[in-house]
DRENPA-3360 file (N, C-alpha, C; in nm, 2 decimals, always signed):
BEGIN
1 = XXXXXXXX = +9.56/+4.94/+7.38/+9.63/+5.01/+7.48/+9.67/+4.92/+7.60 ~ +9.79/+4.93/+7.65/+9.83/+4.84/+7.78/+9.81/+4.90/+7.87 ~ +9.69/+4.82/+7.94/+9.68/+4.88/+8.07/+9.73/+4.82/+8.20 ~ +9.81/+4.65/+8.15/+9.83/+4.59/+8.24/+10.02/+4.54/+8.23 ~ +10.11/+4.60/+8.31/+10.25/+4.53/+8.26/+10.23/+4.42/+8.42 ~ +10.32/+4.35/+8.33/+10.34/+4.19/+8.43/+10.50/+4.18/+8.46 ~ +10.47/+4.18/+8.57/+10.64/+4.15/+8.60/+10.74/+4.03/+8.66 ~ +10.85/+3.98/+8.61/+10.90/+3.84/+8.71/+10.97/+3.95/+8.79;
9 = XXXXXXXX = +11.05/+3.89/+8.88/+11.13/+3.92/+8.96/+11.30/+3.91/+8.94 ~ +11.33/+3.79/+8.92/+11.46/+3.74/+8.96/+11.50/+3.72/+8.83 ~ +11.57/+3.83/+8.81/+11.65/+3.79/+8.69/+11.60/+3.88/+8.61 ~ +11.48/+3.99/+8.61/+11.41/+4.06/+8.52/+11.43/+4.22/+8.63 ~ +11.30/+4.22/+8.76/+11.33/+4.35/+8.78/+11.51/+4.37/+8.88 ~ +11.55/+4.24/+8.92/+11.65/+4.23/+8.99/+11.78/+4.17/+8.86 ~ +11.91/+4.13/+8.91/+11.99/+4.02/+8.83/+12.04/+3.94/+8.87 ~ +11.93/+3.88/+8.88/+11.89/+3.75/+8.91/+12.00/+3.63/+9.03;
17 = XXXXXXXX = +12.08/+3.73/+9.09/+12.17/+3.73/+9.21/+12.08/+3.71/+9.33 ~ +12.10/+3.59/+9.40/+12.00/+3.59/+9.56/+12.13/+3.59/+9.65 ~ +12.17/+3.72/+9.76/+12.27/+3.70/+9.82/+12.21/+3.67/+9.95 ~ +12.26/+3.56/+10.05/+12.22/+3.53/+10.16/+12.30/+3.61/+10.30 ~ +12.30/+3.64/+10.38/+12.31/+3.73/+10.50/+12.39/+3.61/+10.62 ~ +12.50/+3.62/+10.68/+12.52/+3.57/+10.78/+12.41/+3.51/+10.88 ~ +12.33/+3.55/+10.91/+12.17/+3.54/+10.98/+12.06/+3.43/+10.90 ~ +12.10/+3.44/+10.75/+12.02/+3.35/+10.63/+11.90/+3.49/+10.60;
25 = XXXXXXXX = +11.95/+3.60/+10.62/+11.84/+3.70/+10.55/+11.88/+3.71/+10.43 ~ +11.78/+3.70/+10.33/+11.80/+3.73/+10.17/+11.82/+3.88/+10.12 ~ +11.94/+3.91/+10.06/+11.91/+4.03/+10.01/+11.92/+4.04/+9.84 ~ +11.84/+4.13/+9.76/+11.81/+4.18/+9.61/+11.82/+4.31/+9.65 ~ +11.90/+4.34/+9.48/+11.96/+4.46/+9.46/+11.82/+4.55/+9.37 ~ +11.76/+4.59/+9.39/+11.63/+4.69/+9.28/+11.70/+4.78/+9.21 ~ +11.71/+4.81/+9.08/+11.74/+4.93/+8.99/+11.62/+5.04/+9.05 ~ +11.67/+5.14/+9.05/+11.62/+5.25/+9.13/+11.52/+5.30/+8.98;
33 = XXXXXXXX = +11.56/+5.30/+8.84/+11.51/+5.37/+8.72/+11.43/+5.29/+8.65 ~ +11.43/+5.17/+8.68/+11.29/+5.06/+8.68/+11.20/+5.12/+8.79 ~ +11.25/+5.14/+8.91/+11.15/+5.14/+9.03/+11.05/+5.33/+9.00 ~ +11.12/+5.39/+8.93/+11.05/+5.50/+8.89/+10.96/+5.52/+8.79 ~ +11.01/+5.41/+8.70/+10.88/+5.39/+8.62/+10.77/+5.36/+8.63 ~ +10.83/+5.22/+8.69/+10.71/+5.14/+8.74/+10.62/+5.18/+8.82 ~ +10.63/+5.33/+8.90/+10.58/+5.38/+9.01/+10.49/+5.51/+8.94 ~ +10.60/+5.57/+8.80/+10.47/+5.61/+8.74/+10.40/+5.62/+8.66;
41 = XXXXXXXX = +10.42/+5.52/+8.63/+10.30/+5.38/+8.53/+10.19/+5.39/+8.63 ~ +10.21/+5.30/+8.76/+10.15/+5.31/+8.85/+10.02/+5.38/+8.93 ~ +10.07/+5.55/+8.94/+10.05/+5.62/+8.99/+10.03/+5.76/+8.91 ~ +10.07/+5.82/+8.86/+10.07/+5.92/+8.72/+9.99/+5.86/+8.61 ~ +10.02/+5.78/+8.58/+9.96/+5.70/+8.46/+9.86/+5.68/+8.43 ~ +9.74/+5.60/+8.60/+9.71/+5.53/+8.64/+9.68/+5.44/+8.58 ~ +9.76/+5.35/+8.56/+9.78/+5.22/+8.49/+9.78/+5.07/+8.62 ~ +9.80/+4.95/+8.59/+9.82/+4.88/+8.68/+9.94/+4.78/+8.64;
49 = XXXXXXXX = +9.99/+4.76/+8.78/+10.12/+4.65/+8.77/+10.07/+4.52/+8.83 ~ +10.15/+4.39/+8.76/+10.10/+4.31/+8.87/+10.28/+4.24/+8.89 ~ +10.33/+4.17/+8.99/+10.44/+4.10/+8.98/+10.39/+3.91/+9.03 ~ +10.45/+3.90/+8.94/+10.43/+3.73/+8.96/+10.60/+3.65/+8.96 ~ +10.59/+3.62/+9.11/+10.75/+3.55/+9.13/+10.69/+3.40/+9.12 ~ +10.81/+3.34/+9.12/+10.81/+3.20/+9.17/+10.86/+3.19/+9.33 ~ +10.92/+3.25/+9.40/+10.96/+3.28/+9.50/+10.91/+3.35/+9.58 ~ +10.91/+3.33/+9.72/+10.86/+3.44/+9.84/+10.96/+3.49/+9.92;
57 = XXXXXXXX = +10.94/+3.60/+9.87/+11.02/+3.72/+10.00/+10.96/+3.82/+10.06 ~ +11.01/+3.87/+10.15/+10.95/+4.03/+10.17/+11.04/+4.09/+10.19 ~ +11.16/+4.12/+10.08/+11.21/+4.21/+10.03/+11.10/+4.22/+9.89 ~ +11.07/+4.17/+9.84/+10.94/+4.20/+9.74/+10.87/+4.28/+9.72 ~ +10.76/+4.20/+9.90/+10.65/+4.23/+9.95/+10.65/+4.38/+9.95 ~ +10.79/+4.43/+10.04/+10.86/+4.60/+10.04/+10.82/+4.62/+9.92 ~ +10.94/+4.62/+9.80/+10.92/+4.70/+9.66/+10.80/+4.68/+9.62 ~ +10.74/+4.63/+9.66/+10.59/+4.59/+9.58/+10.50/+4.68/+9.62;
65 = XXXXXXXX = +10.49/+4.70/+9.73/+10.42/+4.82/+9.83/+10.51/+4.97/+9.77 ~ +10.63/+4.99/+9.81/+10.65/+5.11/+9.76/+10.64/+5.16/+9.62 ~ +10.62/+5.06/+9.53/+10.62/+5.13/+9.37/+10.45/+5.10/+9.31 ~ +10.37/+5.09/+9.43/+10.23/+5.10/+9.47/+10.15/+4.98/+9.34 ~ +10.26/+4.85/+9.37/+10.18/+4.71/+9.28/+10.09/+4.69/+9.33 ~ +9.98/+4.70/+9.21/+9.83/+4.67/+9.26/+9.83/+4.51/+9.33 ~ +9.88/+4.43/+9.24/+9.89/+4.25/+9.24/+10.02/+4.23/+9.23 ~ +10.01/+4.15/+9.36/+10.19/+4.08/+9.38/+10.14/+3.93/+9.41;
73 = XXXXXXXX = +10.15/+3.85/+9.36/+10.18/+3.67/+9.34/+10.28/+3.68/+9.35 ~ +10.34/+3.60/+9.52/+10.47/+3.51/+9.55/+10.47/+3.40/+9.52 ~ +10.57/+3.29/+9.49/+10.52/+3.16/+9.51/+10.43/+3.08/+9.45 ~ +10.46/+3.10/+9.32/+10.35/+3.09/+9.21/+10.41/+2.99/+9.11 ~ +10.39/+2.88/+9.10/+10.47/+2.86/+8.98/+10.38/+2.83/+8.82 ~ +10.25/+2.81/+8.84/+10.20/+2.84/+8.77/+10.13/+2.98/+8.70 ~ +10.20/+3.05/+8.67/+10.22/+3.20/+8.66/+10.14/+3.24/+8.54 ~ +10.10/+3.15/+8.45/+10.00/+3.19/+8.34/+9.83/+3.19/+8.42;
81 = XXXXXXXX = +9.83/+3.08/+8.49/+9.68/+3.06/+8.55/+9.68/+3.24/+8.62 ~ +9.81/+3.22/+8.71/+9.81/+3.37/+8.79/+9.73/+3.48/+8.72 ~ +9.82/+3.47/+8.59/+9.76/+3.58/+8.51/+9.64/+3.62/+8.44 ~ +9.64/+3.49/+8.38/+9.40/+3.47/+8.34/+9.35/+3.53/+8.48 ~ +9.37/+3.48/+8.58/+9.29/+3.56/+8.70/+9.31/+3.68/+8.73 ~ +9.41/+3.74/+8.76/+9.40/+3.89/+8.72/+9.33/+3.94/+8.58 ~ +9.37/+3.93/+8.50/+9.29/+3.95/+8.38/+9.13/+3.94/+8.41 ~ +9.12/+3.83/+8.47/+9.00/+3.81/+8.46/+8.84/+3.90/+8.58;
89 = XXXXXXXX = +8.95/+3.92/+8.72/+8.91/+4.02/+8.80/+8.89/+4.17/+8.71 ~ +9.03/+4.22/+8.65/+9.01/+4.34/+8.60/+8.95/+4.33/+8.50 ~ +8.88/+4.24/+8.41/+8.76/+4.23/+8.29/+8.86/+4.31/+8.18 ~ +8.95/+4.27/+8.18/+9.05/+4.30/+8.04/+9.10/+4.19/+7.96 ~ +9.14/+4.21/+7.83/+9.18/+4.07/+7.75/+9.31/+4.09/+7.70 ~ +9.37/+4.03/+7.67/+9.55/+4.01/+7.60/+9.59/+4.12/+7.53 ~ +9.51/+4.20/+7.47/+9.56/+4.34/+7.39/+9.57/+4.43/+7.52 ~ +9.54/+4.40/+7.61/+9.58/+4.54/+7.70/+9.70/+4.53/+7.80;
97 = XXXXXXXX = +9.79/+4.36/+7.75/+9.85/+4.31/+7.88/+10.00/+4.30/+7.79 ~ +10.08/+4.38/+7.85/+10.24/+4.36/+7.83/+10.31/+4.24/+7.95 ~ +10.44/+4.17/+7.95/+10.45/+4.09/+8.01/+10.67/+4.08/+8.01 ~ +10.69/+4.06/+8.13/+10.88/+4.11/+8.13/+10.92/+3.91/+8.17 ~ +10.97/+3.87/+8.12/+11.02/+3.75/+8.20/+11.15/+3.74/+8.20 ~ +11.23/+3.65/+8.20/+11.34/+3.62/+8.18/+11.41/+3.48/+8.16 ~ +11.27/+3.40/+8.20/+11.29/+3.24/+8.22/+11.23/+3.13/+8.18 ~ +11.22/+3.02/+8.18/+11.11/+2.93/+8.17/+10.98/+2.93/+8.25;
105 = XXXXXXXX = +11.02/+2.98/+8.36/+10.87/+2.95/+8.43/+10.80/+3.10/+8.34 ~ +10.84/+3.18/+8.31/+10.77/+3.29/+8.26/+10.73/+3.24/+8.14 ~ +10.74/+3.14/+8.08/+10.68/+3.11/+7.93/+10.53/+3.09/+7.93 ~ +10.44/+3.05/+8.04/+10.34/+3.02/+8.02/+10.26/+3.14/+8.06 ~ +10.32/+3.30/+8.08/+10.23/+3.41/+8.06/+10.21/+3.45/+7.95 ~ +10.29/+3.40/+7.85/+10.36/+3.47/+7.69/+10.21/+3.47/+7.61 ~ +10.09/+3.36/+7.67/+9.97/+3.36/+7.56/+9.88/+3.47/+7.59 ~ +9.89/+3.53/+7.69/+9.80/+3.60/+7.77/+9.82/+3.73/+7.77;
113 = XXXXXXXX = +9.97/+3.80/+7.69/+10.02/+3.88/+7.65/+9.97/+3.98/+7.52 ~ +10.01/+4.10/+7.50/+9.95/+4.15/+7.37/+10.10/+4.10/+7.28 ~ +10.22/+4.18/+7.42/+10.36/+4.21/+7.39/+10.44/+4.14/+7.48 ~ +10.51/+4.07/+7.43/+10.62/+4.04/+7.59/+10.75/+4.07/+7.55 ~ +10.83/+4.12/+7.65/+10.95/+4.18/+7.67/+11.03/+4.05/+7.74 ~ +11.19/+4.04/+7.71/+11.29/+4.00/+7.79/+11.41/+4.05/+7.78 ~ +11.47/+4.05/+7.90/+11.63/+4.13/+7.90/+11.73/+4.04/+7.80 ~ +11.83/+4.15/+7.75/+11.89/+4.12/+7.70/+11.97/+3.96/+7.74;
121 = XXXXXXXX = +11.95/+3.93/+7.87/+12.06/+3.81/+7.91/+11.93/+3.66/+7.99 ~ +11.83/+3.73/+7.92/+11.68/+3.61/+7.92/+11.79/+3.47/+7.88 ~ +11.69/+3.36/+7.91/+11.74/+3.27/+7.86/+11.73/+3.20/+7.73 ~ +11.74/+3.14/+7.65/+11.75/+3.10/+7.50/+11.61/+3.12/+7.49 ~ +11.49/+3.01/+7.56/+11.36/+3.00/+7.50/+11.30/+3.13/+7.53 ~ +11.30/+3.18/+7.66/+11.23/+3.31/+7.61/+11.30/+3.40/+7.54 ~ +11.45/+3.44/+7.50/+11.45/+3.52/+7.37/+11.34/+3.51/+7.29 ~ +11.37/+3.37/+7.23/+11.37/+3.28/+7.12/+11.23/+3.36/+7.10;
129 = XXXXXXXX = +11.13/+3.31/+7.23/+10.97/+3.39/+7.18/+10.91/+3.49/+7.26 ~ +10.98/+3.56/+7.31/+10.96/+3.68/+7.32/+10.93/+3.79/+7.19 ~ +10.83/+3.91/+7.18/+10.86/+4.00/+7.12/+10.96/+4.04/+7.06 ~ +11.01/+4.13/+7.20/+11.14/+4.25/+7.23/+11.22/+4.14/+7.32 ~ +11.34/+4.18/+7.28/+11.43/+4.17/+7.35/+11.52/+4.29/+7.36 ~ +11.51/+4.33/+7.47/+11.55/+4.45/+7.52/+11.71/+4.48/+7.50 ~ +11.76/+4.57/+7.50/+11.91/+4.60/+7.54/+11.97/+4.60/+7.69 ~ +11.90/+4.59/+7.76/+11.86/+4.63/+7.89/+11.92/+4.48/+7.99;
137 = XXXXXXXX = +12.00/+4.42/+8.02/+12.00/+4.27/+8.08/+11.90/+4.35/+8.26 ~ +11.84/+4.24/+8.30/+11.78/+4.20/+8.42/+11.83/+4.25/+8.54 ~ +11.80/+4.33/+8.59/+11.82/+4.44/+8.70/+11.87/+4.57/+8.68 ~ +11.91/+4.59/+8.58/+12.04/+4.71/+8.51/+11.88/+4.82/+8.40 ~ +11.82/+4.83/+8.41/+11.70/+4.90/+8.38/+11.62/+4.82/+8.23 ~ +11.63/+4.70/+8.26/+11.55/+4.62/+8.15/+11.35/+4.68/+8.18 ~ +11.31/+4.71/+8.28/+11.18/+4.72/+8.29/+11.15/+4.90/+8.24 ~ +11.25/+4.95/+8.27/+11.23/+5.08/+8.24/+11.20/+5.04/+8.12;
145 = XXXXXXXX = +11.33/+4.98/+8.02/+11.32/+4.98/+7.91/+11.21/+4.99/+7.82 ~ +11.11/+4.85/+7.90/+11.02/+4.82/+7.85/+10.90/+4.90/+7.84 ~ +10.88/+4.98/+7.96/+10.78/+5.07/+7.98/+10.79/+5.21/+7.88 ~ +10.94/+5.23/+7.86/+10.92/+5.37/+7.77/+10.90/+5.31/+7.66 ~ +10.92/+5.20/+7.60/+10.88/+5.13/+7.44/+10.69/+5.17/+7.47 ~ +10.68/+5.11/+7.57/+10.50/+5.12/+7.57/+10.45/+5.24/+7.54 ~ +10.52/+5.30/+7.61/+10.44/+5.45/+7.61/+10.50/+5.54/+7.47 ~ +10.61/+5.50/+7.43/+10.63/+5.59/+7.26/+10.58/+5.52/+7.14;
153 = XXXXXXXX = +10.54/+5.38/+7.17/+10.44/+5.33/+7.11/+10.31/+5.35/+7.10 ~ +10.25/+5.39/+7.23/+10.10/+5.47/+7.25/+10.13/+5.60/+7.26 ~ +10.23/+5.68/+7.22/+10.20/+5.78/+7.23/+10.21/+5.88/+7.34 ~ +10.28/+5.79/+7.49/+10.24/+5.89/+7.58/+10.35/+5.92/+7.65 ~ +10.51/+5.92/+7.57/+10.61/+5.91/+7.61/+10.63/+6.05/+7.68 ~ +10.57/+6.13/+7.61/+10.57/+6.30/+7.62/+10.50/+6.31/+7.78 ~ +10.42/+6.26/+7.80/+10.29/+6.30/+7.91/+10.38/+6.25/+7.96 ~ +10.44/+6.12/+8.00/+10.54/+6.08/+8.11/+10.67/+6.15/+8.16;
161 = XXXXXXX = +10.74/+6.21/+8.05/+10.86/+6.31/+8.06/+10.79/+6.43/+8.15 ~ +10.69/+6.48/+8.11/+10.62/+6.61/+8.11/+10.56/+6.65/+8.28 ~ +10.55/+6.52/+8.33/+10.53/+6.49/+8.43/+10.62/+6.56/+8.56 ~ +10.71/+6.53/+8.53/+10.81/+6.59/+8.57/+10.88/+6.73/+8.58 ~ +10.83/+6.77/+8.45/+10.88/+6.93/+8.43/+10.79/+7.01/+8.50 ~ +10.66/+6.95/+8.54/+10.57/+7.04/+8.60/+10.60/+7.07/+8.73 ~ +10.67/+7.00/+8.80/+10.70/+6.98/+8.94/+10.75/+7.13/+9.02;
% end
């Protein structure tokens, strides 16, 4: 069972667009129907997220806080070590760890993975070894994607919809 999805940023929960601000403030665009998932994976689920960029922002730092990411690594480029140590804090092993990239630097989470995911507009190598490749390109709801494959895979696609009807 996955208890852990791993997320890139740029190019996976975003597309992969960095627009700069007259001032030099950065702005990213978030899919609102990734950010709902991911929040109740998060929180409903109680499941855990972690995001691992190569980059620092705090437009991030924000989404990372509001969609209640347990583990956020900025500025990481070694992103597989990132991952053994989370893994290794939460005392879980590769069958409980899903994984979204889109890029090269994301290749070196792929061993540490049960399953890895990439958007449809990933780049050749991680297609190439990726699981899934989603229908979904990178900002446009590729993480949703991936999270309802998890959960109608385990089974818990119902309990997540259901969620909602109770409200």
């Amino acid at each position: 069972m996955i208890e852990l999805i791993v997320l890139d940023v740029d190019g996976t929960m975003t597309d992969g667009q960095i627009v700069y601000g007259a001032e030099g403030e950065e702005l990213k665009s978030f899919n609102i129907k990734d950010g709902m998932a991911i929040k109740a994976w998060n929180t409903y689920l109680k499941k855990q997220s972690a995001i691992i960029t190569g980059r620092n922002s705090k437009i991030v730092k924000r989404r990372s806080d509001e969609l209640s990411v347990q583990h956020l690594h900025q500025g990481k480029s070694e992103k597989g070590k990132v991952l053994k140590n989370i893994m290794n804090h939460m005392n879980i092993d590769r069958t409980n760890v899903a994984i979204i990239g889109d890029d090269l630097n994301d290749l070196s989470m792929l061993e540490f993975a049960s399953i890895s995911f990439c958007p449809a507009d990933a780049s050749f190598e991680m297609r190439k070894r990726s699981d899934i490749i989603l229908k979904s390109n990178g900002g446009f709801g590729a993480v949703r994607e991936m999270i309802e494959i998890i959960l109608k895979d385990e089974n818990r696609y119902d309990d997540f919809v259901s969620h909602w009807l109770r409200q």
